[in-house]
C-alpha positions in Angstrom: 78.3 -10.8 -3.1 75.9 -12.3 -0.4 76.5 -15.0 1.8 74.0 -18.0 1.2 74.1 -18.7 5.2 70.9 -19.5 6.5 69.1 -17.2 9.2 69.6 -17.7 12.4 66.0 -17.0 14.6 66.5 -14.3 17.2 64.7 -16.2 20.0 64.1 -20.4 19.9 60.3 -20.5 20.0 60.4 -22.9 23.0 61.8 -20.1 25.0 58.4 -17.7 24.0 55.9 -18.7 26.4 52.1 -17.4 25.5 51.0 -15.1 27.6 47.7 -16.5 29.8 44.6 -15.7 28.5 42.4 -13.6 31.0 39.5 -16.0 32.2 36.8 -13.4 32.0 36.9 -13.7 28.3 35.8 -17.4 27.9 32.6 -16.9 30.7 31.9 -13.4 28.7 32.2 -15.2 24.8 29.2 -17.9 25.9 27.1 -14.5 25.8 27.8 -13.7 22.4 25.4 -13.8 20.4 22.8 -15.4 22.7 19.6 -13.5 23.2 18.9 -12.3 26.8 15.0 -12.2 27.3 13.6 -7.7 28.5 13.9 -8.2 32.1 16.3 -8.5 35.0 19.2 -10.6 33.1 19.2 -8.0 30.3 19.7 -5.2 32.8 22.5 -7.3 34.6 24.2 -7.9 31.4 23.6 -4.2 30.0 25.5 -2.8 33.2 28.3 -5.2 33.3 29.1 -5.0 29.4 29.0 -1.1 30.1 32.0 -1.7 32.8 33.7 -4.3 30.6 33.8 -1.4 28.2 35.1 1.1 30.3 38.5 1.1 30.0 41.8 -0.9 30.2 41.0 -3.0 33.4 37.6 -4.0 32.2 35.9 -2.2 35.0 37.2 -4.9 37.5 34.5 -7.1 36.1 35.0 -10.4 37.8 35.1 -13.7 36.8 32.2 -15.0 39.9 30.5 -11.7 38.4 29.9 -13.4 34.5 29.8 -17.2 36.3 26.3 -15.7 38.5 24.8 -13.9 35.4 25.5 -17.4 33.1 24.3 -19.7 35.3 21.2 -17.5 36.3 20.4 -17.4 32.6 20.8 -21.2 32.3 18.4 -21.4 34.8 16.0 -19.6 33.2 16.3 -22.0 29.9 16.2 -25.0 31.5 12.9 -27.1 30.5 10.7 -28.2 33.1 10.7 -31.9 34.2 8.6 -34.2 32.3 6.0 -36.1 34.3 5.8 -39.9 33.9 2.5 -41.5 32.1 1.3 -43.7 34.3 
């Protein structure tokens, strides 16, 4: 007959640390989904998504690489100023 003993875990969870998330991926997810106006941007983001895709090391994409392309694109959404009425 079996022994009603309760299991014992392996490893205590505490000990498990998560592994670190690579940063590229939370600059790169702000892109998905978003439409990227025919032009200059698109072309960026075409050629850097084609090295992200690649292989294993992401085509050594870098992090300033993704933070240039977003904030170029914010700049090119952002609304002009609007002018006081006098």
């Amino acid at each position: 007959m079996a022994t009603d003993a309760p299991e014992t875990p392996a490893a205590p969870a505490a000990a498990v640390a998560p592994t670190p998330s690579d940063p590229r991926l939370k600059v790169l997810k702000k892109f998905h989904g978003k439409f990227l106006p025919k032009g200059i941007l698109r072309d960026r983001h075409k050629t850097i998504m084609t090295r992200w895709n690649s292989g294993e090391d992401h085509g050594n994409v870098t992090v300033d690489e993704l933070k240039t392309l977003l904030s170029d694109w914010r700049g090119t959404r952002e609304k002009p100023p609007r002018l006081p009425k006098a």
